[in-house]
N, C-alpha and C positions, 0 to 999 in steps of 0.2 A: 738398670743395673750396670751393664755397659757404660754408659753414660759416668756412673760413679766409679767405676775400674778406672775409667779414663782420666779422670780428675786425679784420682790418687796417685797413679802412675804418672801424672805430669809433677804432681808435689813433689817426689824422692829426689835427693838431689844425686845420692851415695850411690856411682858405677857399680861397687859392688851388690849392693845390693839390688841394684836393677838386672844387674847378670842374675844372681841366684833367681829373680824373679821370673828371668827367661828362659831357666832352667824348667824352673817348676812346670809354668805354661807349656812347654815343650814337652814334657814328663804326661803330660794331660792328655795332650792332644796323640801322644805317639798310643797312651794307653784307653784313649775314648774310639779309637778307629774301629768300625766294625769289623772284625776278620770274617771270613769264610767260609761258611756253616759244612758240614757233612752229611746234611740229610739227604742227599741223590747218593751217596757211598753206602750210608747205610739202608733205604730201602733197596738198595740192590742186594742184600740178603734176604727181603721179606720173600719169604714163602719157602728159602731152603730147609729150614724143619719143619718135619711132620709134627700133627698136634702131642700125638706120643714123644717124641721126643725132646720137645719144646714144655710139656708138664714135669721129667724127669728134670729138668736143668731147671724150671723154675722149685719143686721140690727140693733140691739141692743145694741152691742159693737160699732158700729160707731156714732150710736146716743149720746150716752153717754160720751165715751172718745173724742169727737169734740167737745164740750160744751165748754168755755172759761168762769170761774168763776170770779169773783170779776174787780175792775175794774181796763182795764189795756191802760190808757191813759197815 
């Protein structure tokens, strides 16, 4: 596949259009970068609720985000 990107990109003759092309590539690469996960952030809360208090909040998130607003006939 590389191999064929390369060929292609040797055929373009139009500046412009090779910039927009190193545009895009750039766009890729800035958006494929893996960032920096939060899971040491957030198990640094596991265990501050009690199981009681950890059922009330999950009760309350289900109550609420199940709700079907306006109407949907």
């Amino acid at each position: 596949m590389r191999e064929n990107i390369l060929k292609d990109l040797a055929d373009i003759g139009n500046p412009r259009l090779l910039y927009q092309i190193w545009e895009f590539i750039n766009l890729i690469k800035k958006n494929s970068v893996e960032k920096e996960g939060n899971v040491e952030k957030v198990l640094a809360y596991a265990g501050s609720l009690d199981r009681e208090e950890g059922k009330i909040i999950q009760l309350n998130l289900e109550e609420e985000f199940n709700k079907i607003e306006g109407d949907w006939d």
